[in-house]
C-alpha positions as CSV (number, residue, x, y, z in Angstrom):
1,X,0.0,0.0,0.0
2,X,1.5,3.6,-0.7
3,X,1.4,5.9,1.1
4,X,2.3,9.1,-0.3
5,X,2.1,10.8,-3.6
6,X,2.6,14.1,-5.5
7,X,0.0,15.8,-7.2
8,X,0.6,18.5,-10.3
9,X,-0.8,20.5,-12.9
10,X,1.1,22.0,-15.9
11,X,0.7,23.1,-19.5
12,X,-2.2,25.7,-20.3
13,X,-5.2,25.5,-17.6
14,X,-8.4,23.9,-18.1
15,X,-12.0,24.5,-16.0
16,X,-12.3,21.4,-14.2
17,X,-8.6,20.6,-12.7
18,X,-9.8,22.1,-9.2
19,X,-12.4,19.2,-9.5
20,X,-9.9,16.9,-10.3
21,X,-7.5,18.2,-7.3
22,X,-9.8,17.8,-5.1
23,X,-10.9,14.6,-6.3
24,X,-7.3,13.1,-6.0
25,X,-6.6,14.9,-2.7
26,X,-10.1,13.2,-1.2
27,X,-9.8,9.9,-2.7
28,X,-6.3,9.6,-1.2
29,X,-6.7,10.8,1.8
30,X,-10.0,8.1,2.4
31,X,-7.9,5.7,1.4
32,X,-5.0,7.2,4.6
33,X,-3.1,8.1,1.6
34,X,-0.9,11.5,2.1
35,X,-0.7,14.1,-1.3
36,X,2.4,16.6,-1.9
37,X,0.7,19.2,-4.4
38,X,3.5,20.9,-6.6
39,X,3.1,24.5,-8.1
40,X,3.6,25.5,-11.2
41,X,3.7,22.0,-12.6
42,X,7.4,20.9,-13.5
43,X,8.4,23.9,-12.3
44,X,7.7,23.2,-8.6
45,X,9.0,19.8,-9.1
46,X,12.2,20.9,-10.3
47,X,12.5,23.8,-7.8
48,X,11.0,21.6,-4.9
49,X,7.8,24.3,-4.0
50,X,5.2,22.2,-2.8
51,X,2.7,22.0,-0.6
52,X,0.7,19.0,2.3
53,X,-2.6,18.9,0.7
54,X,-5.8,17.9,3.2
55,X,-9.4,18.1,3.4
56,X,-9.3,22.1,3.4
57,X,-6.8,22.7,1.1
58,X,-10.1,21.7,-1.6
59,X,-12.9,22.8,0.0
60,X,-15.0,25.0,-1.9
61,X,-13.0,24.8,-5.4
62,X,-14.9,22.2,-7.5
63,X,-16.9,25.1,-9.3
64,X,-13.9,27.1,-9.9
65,X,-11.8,27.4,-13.2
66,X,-8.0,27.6,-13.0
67,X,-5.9,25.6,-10.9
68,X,-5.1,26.0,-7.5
69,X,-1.7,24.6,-7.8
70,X,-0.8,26.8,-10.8
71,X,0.4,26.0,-13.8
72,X,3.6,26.9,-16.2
73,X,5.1,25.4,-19.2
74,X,9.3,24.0,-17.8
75,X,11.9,24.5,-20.7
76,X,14.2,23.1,-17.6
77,X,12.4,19.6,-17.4
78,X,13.1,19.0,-21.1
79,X,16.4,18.2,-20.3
80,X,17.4,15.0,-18.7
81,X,19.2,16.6,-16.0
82,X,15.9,18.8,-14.8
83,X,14.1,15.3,-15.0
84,X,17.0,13.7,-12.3
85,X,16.6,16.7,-9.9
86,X,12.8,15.9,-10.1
87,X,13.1,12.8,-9.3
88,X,15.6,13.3,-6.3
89,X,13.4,15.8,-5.0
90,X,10.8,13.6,-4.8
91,X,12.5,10.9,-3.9
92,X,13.5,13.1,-0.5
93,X,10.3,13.3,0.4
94,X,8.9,9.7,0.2
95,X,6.6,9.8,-2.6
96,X,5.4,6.4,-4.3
97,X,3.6,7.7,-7.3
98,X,2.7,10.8,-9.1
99,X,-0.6,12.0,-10.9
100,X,-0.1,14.7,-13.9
101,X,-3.0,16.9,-15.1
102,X,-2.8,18.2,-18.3
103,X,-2.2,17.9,-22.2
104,X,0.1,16.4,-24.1
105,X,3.5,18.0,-22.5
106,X,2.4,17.2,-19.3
107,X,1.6,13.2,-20.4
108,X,5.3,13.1,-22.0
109,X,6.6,14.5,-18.9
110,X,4.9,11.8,-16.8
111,X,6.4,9.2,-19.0
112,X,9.5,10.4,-18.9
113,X,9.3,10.2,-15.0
114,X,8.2,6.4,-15.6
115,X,11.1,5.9,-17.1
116,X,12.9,7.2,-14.4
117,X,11.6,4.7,-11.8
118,X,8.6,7.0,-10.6
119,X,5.1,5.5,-11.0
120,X,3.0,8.2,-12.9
121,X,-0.7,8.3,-13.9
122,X,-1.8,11.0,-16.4
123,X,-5.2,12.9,-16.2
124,X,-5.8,14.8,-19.7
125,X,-6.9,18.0,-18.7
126,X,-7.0,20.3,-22.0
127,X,-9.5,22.5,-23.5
128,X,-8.4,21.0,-27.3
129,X,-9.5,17.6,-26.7
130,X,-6.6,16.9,-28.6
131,X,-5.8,13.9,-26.6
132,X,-5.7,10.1,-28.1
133,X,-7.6,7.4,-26.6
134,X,-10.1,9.2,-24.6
135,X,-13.5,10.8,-25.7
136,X,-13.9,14.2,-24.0
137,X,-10.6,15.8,-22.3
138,X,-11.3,17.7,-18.9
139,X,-12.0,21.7,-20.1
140,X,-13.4,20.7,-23.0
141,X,-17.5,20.8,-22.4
142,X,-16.7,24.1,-20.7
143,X,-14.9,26.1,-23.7
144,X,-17.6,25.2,-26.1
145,X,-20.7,27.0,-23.9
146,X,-18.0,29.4,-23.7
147,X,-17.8,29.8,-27.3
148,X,-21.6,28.9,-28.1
149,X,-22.3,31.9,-25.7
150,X,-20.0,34.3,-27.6
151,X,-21.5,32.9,-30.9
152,X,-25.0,33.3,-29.9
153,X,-24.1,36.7,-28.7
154,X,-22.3,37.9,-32.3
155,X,-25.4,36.9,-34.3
156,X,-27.4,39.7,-33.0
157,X,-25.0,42.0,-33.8
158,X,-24.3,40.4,-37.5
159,X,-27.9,40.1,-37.9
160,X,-28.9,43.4,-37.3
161,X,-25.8,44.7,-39.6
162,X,-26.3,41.9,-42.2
163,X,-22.5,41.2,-41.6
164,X,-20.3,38.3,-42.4
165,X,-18.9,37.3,-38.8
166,X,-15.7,35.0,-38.5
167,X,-15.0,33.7,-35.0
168,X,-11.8,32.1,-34.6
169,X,-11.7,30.1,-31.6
170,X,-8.5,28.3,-29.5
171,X,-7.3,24.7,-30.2
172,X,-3.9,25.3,-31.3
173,X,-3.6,22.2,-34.3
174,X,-6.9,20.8,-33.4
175,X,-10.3,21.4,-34.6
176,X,-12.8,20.3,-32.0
177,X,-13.5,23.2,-30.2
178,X,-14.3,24.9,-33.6
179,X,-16.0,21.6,-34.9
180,X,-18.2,21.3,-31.5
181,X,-19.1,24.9,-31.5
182,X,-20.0,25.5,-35.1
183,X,-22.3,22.3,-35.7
184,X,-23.6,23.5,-31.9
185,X,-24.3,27.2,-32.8
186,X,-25.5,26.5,-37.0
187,X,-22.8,28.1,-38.7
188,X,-22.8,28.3,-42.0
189,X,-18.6,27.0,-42.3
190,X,-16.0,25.6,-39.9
191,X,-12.9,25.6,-40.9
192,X,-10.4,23.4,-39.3
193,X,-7.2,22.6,-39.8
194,X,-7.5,18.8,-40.4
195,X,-9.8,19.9,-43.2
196,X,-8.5,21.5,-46.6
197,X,-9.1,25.2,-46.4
198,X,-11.7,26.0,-49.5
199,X,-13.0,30.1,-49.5
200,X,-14.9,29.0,-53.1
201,X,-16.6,26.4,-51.3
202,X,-17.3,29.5,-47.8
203,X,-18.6,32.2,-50.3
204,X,-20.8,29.8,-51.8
205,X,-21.8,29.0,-48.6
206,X,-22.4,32.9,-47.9
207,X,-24.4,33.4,-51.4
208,X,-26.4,30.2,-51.1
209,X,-28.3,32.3,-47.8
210,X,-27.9,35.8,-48.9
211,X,-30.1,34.2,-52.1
212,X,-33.1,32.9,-49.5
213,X,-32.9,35.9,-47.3
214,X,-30.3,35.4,-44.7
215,X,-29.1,38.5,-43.2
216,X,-26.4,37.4,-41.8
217,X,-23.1,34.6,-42.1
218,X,-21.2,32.9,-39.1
219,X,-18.4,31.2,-40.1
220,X,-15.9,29.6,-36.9
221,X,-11.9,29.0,-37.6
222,X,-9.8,27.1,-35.7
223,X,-6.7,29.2,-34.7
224,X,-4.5,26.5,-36.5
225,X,-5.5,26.8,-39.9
226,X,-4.1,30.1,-41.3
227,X,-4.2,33.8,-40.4
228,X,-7.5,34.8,-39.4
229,X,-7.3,38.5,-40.5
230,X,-6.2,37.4,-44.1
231,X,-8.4,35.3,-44.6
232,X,-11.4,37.5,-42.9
233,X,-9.7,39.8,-45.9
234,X,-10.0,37.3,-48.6
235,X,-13.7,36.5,-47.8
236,X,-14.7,40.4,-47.3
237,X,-13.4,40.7,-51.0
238,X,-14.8,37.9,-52.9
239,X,-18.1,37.9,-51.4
240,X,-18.5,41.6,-51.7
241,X,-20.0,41.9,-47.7
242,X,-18.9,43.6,-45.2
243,X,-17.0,41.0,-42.9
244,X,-16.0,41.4,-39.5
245,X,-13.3,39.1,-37.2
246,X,-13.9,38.4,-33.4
247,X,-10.8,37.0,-31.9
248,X,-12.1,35.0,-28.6
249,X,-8.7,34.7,-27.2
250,X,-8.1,33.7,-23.4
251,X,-12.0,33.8,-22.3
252,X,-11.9,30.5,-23.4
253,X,-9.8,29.0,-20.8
254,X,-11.7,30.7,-17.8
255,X,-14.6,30.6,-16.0
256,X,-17.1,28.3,-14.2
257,X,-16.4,24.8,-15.2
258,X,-19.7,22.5,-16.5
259,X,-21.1,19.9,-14.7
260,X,-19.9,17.8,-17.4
261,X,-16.3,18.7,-16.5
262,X,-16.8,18.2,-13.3
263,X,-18.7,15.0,-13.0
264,X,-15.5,13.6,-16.2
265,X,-12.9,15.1,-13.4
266,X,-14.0,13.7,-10.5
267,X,-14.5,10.3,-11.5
268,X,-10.8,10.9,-13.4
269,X,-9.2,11.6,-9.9
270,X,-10.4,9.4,-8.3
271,X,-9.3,6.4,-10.4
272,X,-6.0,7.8,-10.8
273,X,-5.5,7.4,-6.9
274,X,-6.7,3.7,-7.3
275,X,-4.2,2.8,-10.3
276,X,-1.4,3.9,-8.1
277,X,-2.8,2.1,-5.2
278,X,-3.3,-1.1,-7.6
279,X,0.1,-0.7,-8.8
280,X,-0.3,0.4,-11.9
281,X,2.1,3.2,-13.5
282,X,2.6,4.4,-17.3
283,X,-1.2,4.7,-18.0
284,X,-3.6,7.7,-18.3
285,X,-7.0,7.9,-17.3
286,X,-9.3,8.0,-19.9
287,X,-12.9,8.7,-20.8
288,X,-14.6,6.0,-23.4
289,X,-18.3,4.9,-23.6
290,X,-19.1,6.8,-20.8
291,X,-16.1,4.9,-18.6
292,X,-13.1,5.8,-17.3
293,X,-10.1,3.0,-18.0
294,X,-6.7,3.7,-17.6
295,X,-4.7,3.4,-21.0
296,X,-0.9,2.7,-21.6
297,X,0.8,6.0,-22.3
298,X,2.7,4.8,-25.0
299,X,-0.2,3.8,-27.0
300,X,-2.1,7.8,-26.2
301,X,1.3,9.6,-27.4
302,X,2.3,7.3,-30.4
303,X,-0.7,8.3,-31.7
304,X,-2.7,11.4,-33.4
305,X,-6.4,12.5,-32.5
306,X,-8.6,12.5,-35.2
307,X,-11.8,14.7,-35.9
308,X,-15.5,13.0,-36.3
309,X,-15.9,13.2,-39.8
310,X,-19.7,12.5,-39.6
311,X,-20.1,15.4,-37.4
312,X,-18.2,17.7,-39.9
313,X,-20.5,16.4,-42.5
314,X,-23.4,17.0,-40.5
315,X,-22.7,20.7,-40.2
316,X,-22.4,20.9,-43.9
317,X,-25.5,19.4,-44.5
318,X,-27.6,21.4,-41.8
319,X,-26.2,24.4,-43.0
320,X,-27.6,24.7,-46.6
């Protein structure tokens, strides 16, 4: 039986790693297991800044976005020699196991501490959903109300203009924010970066409901597929409309998380602390079929998330 671990949270922050703190902290501690929370991620493992978790230390946060034990992205931890002073610091302190919430970086990094000798269990807490391997990523349900709101919000402005609106929303080299949002909110194209990018195929998508009385034209871009003012430039000019860019930016990542993401973060905290206390190490804790099974890391990062097809389809299709 262990009995200590560490506890982190590192890369960019997601609403619904407070509820998954404070469902490792609880589940350990029932289980008269002791948790080390590090700040800032790698950072504070690095750099030894920690903190004893208990009961208190997570009251009252399971409705907050953020993380309580901060967050940073480690250039030092790249190398091995940051990875080695990791490990001895933890080491010093007695710690069995260690659970890592976050995105991709933060999963390699718990691999690499595998390797190392340190049993590691990954949670994938990222608004992108870019993870392999498991359905919905914690953040994600949040940051698409987040962006439906905004959407809903910008028709009544393009409406009432007769604009041409193009929202382009976070997800870094993934599309399923901007896919969830846009077949979510009816707009008329989503462009995403797994998708060829096609303006004569978005202006006829423009004219097609200016010719049955639209008034107005949402289209959603995923950050990763080009530069949005140019190509808010490029659509302005071919479809003769006024056309107007709304950069969501950092709202994204904020706010009150969904019950969703906190019902998919609890039950991931909690059965990280029982892989570590069933011996298991390597894995991540992911969400499939409305489960939560841990999966070998190697198989999450050897492999690429795709997009539903269908669902893109389906937007296309509702959309005419």
């Amino acid at each position: 039986m262990i009995k200590r671990i560490a506890l982190l949270t590192s890369g960019g922050d997601a609403p619904g790693m407070n509820a998954a703190i404070r469902a490792v902290v609880r589940t350990a501690i029932y289980y008269d297991i002791e948790v080390i929370g590090y700040k800032r991620g790698y950072t504070g493992l690095i750099h030894g800044d920690f903190m004893n978790m208990n009961l208190g230390s997570v009251a009252d946060i399971i409705h907050r976005g953020g993380t309580i034990l901060q967050t940073d992205r480690c250039q030092e931890f790249f190398s091995h020699e940051g990875r080695v002073k990791a490990m001895t610091n933890m080491r010093g302190l007695d710690i069995e196991g260690l659970i890592a919430i976050g995105g991709d970086g933060t999963l390699r990094g718990a691999a690499e501490l595998n390797k190392l000798g340190m049993p590691a269990i990954g949670i994938p807490g990222t608004i992108d959903n870019d993870i392999a391997k498991t359905d919905r990523t914690i953040g994600f349900d949040t940051v698409v109300n987040t962006v439906l709101d905004a959407v809903n919000k910008i028709r009544d402005t393009a409406t009432s203009h007769e604009r041409i609106f193009i929202i382009e929303v976070m997800g870094r080299n993934s599309g399923a924010i901007a896919l969830a949002a846009g077949l979510a909110g009816g707009a008329e194209s989503i462009l995403i970066p797994e998708i060829p990018l096609n303006l004569e195929e978005i202006v006829e998508n423009v004219k097609r409901g200016r010719s049955r009385g639209k008034r107005h034209s949402i289209i959603i871009l995923a950050e990763g597929v080009a530069q949005s003012m140019e190509i808010t430039r490029q659509i302005g000019e071919l479809t003769g409309l006024e056309t107007r860019l709304s950069i969501l930016g950092y709202i994204q990542r904020g706010g009150t998380p969904s019950a969703q993401d906190r019902i998919l973060a609890s039950r991931m905290g909690a059965m990280a602390v029982k892989m570590l206390m069933n011996g298991e190490s390597d894995k991540m804790v992911a969400s499939q079929a409305e489960e939560v099974i841990g999966i070998d890391l190697g198989q999450v990062l050897a492999q690429t998330k795709t997009i539903n097809h269908w669902d893109y389809e389906l937007a296309g299709i509702l959309s005419i």
